[in-house]
C-alpha positions as CSV (number, residue, x, y, z in Angstrom):
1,X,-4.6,-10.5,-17.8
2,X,-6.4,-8.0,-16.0
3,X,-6.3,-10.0,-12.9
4,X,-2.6,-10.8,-13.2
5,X,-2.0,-6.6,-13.2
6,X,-3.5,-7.0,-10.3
7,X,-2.9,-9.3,-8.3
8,X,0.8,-9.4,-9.5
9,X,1.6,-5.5,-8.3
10,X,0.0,-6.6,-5.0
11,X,1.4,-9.7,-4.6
12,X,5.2,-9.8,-6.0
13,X,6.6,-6.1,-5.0
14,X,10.6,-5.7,-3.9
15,X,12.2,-3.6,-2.3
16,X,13.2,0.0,-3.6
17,X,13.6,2.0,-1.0
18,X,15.5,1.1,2.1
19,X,14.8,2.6,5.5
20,X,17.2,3.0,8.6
21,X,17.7,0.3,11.1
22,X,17.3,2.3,14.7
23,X,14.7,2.7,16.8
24,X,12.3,4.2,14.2
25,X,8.4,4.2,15.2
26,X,5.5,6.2,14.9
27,X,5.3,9.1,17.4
28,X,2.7,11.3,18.9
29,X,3.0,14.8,16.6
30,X,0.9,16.5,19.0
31,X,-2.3,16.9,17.4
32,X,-4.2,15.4,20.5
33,X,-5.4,11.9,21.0
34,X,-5.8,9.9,24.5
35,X,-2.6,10.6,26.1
36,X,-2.7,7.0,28.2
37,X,-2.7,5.0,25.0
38,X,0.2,3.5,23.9
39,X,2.1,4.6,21.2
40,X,3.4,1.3,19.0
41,X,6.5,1.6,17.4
42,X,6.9,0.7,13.5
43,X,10.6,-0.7,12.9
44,X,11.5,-0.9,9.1
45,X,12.1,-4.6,7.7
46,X,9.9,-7.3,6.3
47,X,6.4,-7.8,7.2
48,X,4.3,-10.7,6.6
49,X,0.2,-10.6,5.7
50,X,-1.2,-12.3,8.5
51,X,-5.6,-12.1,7.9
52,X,-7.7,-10.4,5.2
53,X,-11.0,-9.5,5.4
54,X,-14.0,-7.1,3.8
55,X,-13.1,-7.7,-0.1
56,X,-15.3,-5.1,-2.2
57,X,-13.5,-6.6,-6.0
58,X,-14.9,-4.4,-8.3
59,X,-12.0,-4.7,-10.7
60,X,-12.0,-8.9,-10.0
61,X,-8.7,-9.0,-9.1
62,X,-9.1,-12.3,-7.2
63,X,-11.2,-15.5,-7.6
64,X,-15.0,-15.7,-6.7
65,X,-13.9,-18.6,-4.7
66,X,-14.6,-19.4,-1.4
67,X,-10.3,-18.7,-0.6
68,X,-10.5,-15.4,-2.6
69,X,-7.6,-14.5,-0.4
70,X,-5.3,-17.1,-1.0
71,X,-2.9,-15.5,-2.9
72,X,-2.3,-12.5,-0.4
73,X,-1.6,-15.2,2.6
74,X,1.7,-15.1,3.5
75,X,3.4,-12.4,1.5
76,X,5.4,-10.6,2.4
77,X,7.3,-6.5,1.7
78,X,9.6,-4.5,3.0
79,X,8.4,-1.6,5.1
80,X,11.3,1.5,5.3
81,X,10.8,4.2,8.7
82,X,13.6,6.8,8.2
83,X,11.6,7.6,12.0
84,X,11.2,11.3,10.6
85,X,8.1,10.0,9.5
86,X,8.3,9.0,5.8
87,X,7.1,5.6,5.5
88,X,6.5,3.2,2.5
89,X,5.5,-0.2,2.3
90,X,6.6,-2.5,-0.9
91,X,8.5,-1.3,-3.9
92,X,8.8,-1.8,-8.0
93,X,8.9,-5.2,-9.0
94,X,11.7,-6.7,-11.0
95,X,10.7,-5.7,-14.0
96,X,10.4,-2.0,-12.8
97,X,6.8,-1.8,-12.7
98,X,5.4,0.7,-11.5
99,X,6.1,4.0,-13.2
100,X,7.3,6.1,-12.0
101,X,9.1,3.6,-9.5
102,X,7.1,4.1,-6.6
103,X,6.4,2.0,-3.3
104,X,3.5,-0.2,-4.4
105,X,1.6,-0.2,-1.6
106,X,2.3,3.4,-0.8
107,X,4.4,5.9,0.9
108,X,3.3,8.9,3.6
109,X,2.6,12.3,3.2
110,X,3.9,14.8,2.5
111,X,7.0,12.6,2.2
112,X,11.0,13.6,1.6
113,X,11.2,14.0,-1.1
114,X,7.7,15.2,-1.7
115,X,5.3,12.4,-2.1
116,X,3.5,13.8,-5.9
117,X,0.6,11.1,-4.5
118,X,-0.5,12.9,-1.5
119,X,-1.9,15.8,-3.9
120,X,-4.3,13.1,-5.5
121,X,-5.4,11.9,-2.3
122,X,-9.0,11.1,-1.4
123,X,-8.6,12.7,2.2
124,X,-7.2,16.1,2.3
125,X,-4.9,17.2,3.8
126,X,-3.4,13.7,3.6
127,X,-2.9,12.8,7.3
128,X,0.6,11.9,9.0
129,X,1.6,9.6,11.2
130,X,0.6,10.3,14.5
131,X,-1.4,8.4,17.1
132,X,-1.0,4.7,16.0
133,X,-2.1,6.0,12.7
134,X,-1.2,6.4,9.6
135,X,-1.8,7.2,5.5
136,X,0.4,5.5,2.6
137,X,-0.4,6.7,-1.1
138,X,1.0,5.7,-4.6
139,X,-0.1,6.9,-8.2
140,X,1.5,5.2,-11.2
141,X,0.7,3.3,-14.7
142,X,1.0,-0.3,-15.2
143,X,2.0,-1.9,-18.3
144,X,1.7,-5.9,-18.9
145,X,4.2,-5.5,-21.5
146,X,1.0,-6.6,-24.1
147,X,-0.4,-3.6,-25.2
148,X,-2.4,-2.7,-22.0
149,X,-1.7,0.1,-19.8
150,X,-3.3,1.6,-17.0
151,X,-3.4,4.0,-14.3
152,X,-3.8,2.8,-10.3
153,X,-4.2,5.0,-7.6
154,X,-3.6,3.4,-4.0
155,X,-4.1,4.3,-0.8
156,X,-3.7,2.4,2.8
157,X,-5.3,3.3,5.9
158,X,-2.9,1.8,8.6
159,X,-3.6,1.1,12.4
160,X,-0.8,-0.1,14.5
161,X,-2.4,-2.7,16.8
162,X,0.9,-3.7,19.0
163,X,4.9,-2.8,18.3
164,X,5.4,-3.8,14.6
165,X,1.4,-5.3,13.9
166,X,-1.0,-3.1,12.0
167,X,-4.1,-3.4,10.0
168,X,-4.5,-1.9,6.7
169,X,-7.5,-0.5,4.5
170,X,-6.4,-1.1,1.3
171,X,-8.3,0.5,-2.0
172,X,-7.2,0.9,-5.4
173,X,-8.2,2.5,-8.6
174,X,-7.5,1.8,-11.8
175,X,-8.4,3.7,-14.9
176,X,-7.3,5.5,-18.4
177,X,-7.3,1.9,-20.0
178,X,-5.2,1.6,-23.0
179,X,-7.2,0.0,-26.0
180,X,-4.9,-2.9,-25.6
181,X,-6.8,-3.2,-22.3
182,X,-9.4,-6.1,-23.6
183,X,-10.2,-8.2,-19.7
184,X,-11.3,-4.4,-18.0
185,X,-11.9,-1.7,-20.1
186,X,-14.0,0.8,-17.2
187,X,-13.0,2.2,-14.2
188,X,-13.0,0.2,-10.9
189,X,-12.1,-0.1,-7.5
190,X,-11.2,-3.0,-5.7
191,X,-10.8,-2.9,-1.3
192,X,-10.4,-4.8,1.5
193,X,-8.4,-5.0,4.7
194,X,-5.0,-6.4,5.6
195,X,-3.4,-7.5,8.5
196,X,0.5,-7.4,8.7
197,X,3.5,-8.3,11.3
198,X,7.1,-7.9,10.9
199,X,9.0,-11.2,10.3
């Protein structure tokens, strides 16, 4: 059960919040950086996980197998770019999980509206979008609907590689198990790193 939390908000996210079409991309907010690099642009739409790699599963949220990524292959989410620089990647799934409905995967501070996530951040000041960088975070409950709730914090690292193509440091918490929790009962943190492209 524990797993399928898991795994399932990771894996089977749709879309809540739309961005614009247009030309929207990450831009260079003039807080430095090498000034011959190129700055990749991030359109909104539907990206695809391409690689994973450097899975630390301390909640077990995937198979000790030798595919433990099998089940993040070829997903996919919807990425939204107002290009003012609020950002989110994936969205409440159909039953309306998370709660509040937040993007999944995360969204970018400070965020319009106000991102409440950014103030439970584990870097601070959460950083913006700037230089082929870039900071999603999310903080919500899970229910499976059987008795077991719990609390996930998520954060992504991005690093756009090329136009639309970035890599991701994924890490989430979970804690504040319900007593209904009976797989997990303890804190934990599970991590690893994502690849993604738009489709």
């Amino acid at each position: 059960m524990r797993r399928a939390l898991i795994v399932g908000a990771a894996l089977l996210s749709a879309l809540a919040i739309a961005g614009c079409g247009g030309d929207n991309s990450l831009f260079d907010l003039g807080t430095g950086g090498d000034a011959a690099a190129p700055l990749y642009k991030l359109h909104s739409g539907t990206y695809g996980v391409t690689a994973e790699s450097s899975l630390v599963d301390g909640c077990m949220a995937f198979d000790a197998t030798t595919a433990p990524f099998s089940s993040l292959t070829g997903i996919t989410k919807v990425l939204a770019n107002d290009g003012a620089g609020n950002i989110s990647l994936g969205g409440p799934d159909a039953n309306g999980t998370p709660t509040p409905a937040e993007p999944q995967e995360g969204a970018s501070c400070p965020g319009s509206p106000a991102n409440a996530a950014c103030a439970t951040a584990t870097i601070q000041p959460p950083p913006q979008f700037d230089n082929n960088m870039g900071f999603l975070v999310s903080d919500y409950s899970l229910d499976d609907g059987q008795g077991c709730t719990i609390h996930r914090h998520v954060e992504n690292v991005l690093t756009l590689t090329a136009d639309d193509t970035f890599t991701a440091a994924y890490s989430v918490k979970d804690d504040q198990m319900t007593s209904g929790c009976t797989v997990e009962t303890s804190a934990c943190t599970t991590s690893f790193t994502w690849n993604w492209k738009k489709q």
